[in-house]
C-alpha positions as CSV (number, residue, x, y, z in Angstrom):
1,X,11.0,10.5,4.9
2,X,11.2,6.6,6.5
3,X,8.9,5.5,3.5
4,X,10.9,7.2,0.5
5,X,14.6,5.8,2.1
6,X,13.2,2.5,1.5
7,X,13.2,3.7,-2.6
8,X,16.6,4.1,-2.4
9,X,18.5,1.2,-4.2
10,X,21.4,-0.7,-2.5
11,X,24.1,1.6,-3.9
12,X,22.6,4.6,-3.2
13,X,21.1,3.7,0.5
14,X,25.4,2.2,1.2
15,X,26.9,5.4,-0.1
16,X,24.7,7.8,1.7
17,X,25.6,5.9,5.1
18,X,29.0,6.2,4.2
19,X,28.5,9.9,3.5
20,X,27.0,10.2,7.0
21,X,23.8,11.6,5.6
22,X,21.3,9.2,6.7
23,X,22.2,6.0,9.6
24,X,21.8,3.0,9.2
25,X,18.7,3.0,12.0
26,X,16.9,5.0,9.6
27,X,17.2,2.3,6.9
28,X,16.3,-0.6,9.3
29,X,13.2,1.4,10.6
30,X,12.2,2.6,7.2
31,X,12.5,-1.3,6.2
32,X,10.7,-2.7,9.3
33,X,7.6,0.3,8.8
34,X,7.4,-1.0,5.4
35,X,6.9,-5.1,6.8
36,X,5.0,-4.2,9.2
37,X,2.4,-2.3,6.6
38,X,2.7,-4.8,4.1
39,X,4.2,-8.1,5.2
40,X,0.8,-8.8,6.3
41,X,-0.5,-9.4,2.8
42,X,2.4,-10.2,1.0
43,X,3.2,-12.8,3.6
44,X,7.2,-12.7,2.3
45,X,8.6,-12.6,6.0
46,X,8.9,-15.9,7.7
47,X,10.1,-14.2,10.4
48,X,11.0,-10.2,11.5
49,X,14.3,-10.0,13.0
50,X,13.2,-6.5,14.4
51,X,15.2,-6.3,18.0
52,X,18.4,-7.7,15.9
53,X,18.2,-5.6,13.1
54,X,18.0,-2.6,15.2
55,X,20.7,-3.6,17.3
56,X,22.7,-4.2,14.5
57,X,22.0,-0.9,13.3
58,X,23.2,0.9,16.1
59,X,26.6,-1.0,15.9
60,X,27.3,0.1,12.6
61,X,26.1,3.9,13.3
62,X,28.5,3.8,16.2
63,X,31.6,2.4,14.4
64,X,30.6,4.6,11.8
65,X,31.1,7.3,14.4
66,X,34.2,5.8,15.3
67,X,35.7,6.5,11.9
68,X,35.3,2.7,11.0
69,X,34.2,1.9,7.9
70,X,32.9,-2.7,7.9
71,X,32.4,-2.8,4.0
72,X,30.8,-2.4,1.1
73,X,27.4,-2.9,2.6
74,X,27.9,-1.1,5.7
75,X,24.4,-0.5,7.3
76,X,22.4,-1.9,4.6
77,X,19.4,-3.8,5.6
78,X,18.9,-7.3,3.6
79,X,17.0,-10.4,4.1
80,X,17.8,-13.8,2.8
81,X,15.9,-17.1,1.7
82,X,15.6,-19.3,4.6
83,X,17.8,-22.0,2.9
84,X,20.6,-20.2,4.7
85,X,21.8,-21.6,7.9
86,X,23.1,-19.6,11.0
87,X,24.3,-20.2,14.0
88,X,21.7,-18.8,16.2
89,X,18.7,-20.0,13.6
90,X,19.4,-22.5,11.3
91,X,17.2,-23.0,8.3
92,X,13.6,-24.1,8.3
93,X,13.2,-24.6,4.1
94,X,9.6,-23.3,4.7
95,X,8.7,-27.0,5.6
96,X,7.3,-29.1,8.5
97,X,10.4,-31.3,8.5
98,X,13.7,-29.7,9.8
99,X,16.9,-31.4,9.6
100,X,19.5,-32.1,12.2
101,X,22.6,-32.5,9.9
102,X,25.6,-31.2,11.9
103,X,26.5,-28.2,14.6
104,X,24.7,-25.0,14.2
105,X,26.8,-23.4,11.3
106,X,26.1,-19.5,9.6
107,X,26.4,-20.2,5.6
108,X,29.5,-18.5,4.2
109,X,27.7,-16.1,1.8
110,X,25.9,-14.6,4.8
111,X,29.1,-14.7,6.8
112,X,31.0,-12.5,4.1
113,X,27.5,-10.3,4.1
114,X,27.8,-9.9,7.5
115,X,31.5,-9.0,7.3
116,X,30.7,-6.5,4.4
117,X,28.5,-4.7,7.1
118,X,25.4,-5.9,6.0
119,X,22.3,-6.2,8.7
120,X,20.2,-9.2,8.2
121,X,15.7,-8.1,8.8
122,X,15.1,-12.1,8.8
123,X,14.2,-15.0,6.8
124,X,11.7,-14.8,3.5
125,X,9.7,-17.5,1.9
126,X,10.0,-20.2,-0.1
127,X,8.2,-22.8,-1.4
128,X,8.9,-26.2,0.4
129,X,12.2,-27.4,0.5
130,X,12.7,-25.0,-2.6
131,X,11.1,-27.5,-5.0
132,X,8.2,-25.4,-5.9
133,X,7.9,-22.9,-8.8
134,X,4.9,-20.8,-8.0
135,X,4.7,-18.8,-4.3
136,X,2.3,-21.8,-2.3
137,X,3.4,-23.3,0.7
138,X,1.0,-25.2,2.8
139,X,3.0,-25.2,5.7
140,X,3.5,-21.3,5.9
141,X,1.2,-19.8,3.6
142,X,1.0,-18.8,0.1
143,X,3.3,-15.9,-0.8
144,X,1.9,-12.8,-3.4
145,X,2.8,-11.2,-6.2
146,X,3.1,-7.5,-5.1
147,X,2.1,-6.0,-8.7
148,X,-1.1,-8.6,-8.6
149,X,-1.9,-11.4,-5.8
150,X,-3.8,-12.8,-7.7
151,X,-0.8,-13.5,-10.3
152,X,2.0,-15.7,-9.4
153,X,5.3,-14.7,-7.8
154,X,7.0,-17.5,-9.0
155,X,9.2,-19.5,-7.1
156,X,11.2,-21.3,-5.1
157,X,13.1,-18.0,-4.1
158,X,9.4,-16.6,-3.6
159,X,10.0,-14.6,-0.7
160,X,13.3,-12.7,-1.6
161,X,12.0,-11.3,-5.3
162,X,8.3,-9.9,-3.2
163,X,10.2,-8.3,-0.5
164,X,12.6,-6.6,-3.1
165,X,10.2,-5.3,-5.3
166,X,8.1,-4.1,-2.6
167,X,10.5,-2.4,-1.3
168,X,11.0,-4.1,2.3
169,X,14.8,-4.8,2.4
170,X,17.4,-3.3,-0.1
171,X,18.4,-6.8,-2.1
172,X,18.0,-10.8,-0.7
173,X,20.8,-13.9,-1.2
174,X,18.8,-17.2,-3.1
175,X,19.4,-20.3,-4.9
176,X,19.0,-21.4,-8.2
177,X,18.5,-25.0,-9.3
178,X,16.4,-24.5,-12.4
179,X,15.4,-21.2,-12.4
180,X,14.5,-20.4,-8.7
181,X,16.6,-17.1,-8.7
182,X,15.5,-15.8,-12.2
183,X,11.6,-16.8,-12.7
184,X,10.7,-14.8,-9.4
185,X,12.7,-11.9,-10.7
186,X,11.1,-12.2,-13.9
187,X,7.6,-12.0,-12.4
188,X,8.4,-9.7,-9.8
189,X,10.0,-6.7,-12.2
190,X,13.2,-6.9,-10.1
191,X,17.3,-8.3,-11.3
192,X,18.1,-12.0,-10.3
193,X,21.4,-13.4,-11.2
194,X,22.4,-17.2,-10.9
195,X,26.3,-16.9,-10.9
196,X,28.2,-19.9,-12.3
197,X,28.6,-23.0,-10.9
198,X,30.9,-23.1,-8.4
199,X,31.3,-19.3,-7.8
200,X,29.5,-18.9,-4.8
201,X,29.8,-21.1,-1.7
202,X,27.0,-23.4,-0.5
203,X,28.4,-24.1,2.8
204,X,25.4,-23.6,5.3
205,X,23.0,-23.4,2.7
206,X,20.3,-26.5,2.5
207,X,20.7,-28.4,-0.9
208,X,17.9,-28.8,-3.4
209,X,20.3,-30.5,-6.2
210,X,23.6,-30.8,-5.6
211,X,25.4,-30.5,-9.0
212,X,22.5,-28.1,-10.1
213,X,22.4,-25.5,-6.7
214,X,24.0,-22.1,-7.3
215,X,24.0,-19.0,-4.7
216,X,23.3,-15.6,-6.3
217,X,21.4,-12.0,-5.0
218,X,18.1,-10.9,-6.2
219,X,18.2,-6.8,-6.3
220,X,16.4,-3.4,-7.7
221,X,19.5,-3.3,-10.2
222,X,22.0,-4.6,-11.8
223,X,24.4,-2.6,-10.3
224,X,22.9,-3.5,-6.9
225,X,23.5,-7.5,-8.1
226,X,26.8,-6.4,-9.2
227,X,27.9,-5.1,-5.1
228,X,26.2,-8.1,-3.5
229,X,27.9,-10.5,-6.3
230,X,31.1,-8.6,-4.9
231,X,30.8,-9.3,-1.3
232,X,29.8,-12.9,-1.5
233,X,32.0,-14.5,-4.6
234,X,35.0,-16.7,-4.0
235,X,36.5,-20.0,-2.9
236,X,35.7,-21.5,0.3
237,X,37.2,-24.5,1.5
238,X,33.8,-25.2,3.5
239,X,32.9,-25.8,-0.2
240,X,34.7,-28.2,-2.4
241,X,32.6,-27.3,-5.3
242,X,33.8,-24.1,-5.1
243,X,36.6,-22.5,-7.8
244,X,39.4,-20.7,-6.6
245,X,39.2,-18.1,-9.1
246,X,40.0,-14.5,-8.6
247,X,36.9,-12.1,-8.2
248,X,36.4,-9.1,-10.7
249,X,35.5,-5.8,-9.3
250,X,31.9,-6.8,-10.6
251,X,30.9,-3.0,-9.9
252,X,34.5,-1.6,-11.5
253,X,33.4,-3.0,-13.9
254,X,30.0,-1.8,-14.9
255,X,31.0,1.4,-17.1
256,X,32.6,-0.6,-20.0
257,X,30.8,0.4,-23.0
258,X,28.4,-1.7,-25.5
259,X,29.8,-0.5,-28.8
260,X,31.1,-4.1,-30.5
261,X,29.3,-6.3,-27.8
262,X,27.7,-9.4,-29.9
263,X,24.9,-10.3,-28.2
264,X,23.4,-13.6,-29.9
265,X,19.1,-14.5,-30.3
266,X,18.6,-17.8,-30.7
267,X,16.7,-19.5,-33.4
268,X,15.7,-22.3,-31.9
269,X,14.3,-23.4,-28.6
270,X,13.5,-20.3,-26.8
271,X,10.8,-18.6,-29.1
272,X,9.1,-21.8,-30.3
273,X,6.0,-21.1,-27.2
274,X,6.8,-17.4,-26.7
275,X,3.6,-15.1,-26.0
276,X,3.6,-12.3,-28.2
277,X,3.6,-10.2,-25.7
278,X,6.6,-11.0,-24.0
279,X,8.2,-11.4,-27.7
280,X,7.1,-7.5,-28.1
281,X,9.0,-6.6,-24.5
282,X,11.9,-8.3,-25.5
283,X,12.3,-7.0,-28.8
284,X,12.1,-3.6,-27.4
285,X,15.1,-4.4,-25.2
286,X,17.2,-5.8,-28.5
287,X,16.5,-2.5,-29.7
288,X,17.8,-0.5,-27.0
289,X,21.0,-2.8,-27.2
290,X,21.1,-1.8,-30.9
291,X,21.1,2.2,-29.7
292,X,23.7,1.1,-27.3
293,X,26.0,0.1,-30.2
294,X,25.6,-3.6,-29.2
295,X,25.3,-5.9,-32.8
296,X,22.9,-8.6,-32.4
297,X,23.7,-12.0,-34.5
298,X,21.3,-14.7,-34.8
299,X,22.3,-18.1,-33.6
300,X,21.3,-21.8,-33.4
301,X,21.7,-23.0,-29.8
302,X,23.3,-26.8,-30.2
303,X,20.8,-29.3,-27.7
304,X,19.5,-27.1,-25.7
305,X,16.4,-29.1,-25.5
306,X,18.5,-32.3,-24.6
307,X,20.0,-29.9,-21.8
308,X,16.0,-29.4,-20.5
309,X,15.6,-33.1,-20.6
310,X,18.6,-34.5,-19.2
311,X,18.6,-31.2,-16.3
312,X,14.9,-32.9,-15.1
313,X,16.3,-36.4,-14.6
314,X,19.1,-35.0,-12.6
315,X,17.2,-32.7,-10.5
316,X,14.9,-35.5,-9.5
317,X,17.2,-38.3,-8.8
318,X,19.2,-35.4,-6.6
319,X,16.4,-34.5,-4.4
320,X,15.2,-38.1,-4.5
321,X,18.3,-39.0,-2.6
322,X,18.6,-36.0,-0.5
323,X,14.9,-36.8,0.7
324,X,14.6,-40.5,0.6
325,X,14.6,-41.0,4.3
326,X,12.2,-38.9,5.1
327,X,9.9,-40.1,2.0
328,X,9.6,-43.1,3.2
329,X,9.2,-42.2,6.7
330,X,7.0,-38.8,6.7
331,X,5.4,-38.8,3.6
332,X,2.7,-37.0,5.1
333,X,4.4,-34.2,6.2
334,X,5.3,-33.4,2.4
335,X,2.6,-31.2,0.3
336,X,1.1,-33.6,-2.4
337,X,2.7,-32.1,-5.3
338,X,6.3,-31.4,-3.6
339,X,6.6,-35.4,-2.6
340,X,5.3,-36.8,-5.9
341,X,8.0,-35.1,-8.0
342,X,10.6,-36.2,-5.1
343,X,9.0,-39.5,-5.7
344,X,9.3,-39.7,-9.3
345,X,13.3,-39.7,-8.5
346,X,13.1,-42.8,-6.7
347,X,12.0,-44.5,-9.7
348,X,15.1,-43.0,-11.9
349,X,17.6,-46.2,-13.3
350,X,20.6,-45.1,-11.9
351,X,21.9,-45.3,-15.7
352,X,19.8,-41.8,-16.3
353,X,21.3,-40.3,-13.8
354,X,25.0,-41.6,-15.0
355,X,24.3,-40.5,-18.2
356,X,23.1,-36.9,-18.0
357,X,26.0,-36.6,-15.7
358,X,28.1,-37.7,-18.4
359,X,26.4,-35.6,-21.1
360,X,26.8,-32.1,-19.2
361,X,30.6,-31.9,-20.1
362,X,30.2,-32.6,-24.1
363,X,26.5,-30.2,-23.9
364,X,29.0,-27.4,-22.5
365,X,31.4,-27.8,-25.0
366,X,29.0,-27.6,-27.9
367,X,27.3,-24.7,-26.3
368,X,30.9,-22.3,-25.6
369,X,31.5,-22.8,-29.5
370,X,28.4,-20.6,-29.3
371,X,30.2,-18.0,-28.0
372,X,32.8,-18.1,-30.7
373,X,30.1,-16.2,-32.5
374,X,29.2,-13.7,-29.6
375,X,29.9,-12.7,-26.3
376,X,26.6,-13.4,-24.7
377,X,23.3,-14.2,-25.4
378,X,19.2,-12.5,-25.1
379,X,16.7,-15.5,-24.6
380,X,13.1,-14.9,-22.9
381,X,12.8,-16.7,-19.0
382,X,9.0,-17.5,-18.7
383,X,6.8,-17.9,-22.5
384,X,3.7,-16.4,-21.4
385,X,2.1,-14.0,-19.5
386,X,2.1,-14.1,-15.5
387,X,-0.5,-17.1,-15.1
388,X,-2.9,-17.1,-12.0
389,X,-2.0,-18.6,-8.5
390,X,-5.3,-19.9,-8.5
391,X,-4.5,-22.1,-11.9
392,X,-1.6,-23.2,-10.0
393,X,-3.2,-26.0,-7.2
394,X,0.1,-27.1,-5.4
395,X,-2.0,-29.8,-3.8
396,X,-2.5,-31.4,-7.6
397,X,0.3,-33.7,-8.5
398,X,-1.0,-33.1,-11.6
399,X,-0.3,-29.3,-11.9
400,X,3.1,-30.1,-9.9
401,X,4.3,-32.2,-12.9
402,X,2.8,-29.7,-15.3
403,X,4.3,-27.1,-13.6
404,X,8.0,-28.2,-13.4
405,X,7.9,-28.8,-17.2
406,X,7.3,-25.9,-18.1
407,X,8.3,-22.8,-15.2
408,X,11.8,-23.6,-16.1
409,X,11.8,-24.5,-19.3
410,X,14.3,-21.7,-20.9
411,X,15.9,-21.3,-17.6
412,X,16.8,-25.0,-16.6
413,X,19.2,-25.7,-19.6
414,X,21.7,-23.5,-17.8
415,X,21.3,-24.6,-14.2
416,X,22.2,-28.4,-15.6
417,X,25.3,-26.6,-17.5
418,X,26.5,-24.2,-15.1
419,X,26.8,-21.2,-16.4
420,X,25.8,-17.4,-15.4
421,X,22.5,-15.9,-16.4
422,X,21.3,-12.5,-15.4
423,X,17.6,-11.4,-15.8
424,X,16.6,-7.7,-16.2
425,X,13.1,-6.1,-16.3
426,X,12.1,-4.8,-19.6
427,X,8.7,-3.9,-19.5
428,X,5.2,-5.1,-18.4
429,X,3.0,-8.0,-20.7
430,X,-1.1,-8.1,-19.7
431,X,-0.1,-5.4,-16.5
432,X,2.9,-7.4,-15.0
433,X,6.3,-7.6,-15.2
434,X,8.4,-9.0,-18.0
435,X,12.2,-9.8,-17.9
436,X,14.9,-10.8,-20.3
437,X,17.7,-13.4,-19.8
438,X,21.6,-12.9,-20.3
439,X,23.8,-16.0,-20.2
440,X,27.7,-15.6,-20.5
441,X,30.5,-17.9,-20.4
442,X,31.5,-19.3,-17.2
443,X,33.0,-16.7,-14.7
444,X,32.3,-14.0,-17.2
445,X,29.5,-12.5,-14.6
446,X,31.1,-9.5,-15.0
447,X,29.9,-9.2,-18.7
448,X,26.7,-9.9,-18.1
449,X,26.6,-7.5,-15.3
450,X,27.6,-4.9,-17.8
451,X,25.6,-5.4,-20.1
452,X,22.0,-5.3,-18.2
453,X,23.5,-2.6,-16.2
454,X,23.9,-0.5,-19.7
455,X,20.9,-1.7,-20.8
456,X,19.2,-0.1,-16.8
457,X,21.2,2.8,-17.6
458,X,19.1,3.8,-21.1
459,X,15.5,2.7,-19.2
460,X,13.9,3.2,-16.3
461,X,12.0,-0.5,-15.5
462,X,14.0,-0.9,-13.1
463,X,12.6,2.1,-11.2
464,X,8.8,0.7,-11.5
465,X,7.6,-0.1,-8.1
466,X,4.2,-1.9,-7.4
467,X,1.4,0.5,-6.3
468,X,1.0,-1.1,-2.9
């Protein structure tokens, strides 16, 4: 019974706590059976929090005894990128060089987890200061792709998409600076959303860009996304970047029908390398949309490829700074391919940097008259097929360059303008899995959150689980 509680989604693993019909020890030990089988070759764990998870567990069974109901999340095991600081264990950033940047602090997202009732199993993988694309970490170990090892799990927010799609922890808090959140959902077969800018607090959480860095959940659904998005959205005054903007009932709001919905394919940019297998998979998903009653318009996407360009010059000159002192004084304690991209930021003319900050306002403009047209958009996330980790030589500056060119290609044009995308498994392309992007307007989550959770609603991808 342990192993099959672990199958349960989020929703359904928080309501049947609430109903009393399971505890929430039997979801940490079903969790913690499931690491301790697997965790071994997947290698998504940094660390097991077992005697803290369990000890958690029985707090919430007692209150739950007690008549006392914490939140949303009551009794749900998670685990969480170990970009997130807390008090007791501040960050590591999977890297041999660990900061000392103020009092021991827990980041606000896990702080509102924690007051939703949530019960943290430890910290997951990442690659290096979250500036890799592709699951290898020299300092900690490579990371695998559950439905392939052999395959990339993408990255940085390695760790979080492997133990969610192999079924060790319910769903996993990450970051998203050019496509860390989405391209390891997308090769994983699981939902990864990148909320706007500013609607999620970084407070506590270790900065990879600092105008590019969003907070969002990786989950087995959309719905699952939806509850996480939920518990964790909303000012902060820790944050300045934050917005003080009201929060939708994300999940509420999941039951709105598609019937009218314009959902926009562009014409240009996003299928100029596409595979045609992935083309195939996504096509399929337009036509469920279609069955759904959704029309779908064709559009032209104004500079999108400027938006690529000018989201690489600020990503670099960003970490360059963030990273400069220890550049020049540990350079060896960097990974080849992780430094020489830092590096390449140290060389930037600060008038690059000026001006693709100055672009990002009129790029947003022209790309909301987009959405005059329609209320959201389908692109691809990744143009080919899941390509081999042994293709992918993190110790090549070489294949570093090569490789943030192109991972975040169709995702990295809406890091640099800020707004929410949401990527849902459709189907599998040469055996593994293959995902679809949504991007909305600014704070309209809740749209897209509808609309893949429709779309999860017809199919069953979602429900595919690697034959570990």
């Amino acid at each position: 019974m342990a192993d099959g509680l672990a199958f349960l989604t989020l929703a359904e693993a928080a309501a049947r706590v609430r109903a009393r019909e399971i505890s929430a020890g039997d979801l940490v030990d079903a969790c913690l059976d499931r690491i301790a089988a697997h965790n071994p070759r997947l290698n998504c764990f940094l660390e097991v929090a077992a005697a803290s998870a369990r000890a958690a567990a029985a707090a919430a069974d007692r209150a739950l005894a007690r008549g006392e109901t914490l939140g949303a999340l009551h009794g749900v095991p998670l685990a969480h990128k170990d970009l997130f600081d807390r008090v007791e264990r501040p960050a590591t950033a999977a890297a041999k060089i660990h900061r000392a940047d103020g009092p021991p602090r827990t980041a606000t997202a896990l702080a509102r987890l924690d007051a939703a009732g949530a019960i943290d199993l430890g910290p997951l993988h990442l690659a290096e200061f979250a500036a890799g694309a592709t699951g290898h970490n020299v300092h900690v170990g490579a990371c695998f792709n559950p439905w392939d090892p052999a395959r990339t799990p993408g990255g940085s927010s390695t760790g979080s998409a492997v133990a969610v799609a192999a079924r060790l922890a319910f769903g996993s808090l990450a970051s998203d600076t050019g496509g860390s959140i989405r391209l390891p959902a997308h090769f994983c077969g699981v939902v990864g959303l990148r909320p706007t800018y500013g609607r999620v607090s970084r407070a506590g959480v270790m900065a990879r860009a600092w105008s590019l860095d969003a907070v969002g959940p990786i989950a087995r659904t959309v719905e699952d996304a939806a509850i996480l998005l939920g518990a964790i959205a909303g000012g902060d005054a820790a944050d300045p970047t934050t917005e003080d903007i009201a929060v939708p009932g994300y999940a509420a709001a999941l039951v709105q029908s598609l019937e009218g919905v314009r959902i926009g394919v562009p014409r240009n940019f996003f299928y100029d390398r596409l595979a045609p297998s992935i083309g195939a998979a996504l096509e399929a998903s337009l036509a469920v949309y279609r069955d759904l009653g959704a029309a779908i318009v064709p559009v032209d996407v104004p500079d999108i490829d400027r938006a690529f360009t000018l989201a690489q010059i600020v990503a670099k000159a960003e970490a360059a700074a963030l990273h400069e002192p220890w550049i020049k004084g540990r350079a060896d304690d960097y990974a080849p391919g992780i430094r020489s991209e830092m590096e390449a930021g140290l060389l930037l003319p600060a008038v690059r940097y000026i001006e693709a900050l100055r672009h990002r306002g009129p790029l947003l403009a022209a790309f909301l008259r987009v959405f005059e047209r329609v209320d959201l958009l389908h692109t691809p996330i990744y143009d080919d097929p899941t390509p081999a980790m042994a293709a992918l030589d993190p110790q090549s500056t070489t294949v570093a360059s090569h490789v943030m060119a192109t991972f975040g290609r169709l995702a990295r044009p809406f890091s640099y303008l800020g707004v929410p995308a949401l990527v849902v498994p459709c189907g599998f392309a040469d055996g593994m899995p293959v995902g679809f992007q949504l991007v909305g307007r600014p704070f309209d989550e809740a749209r897209l959150l509808n609309a893949g959770h429709r779309y999860q609603r017809a199919t069953d991808w979602h429900r595919r689980a690697p034959p570990l």
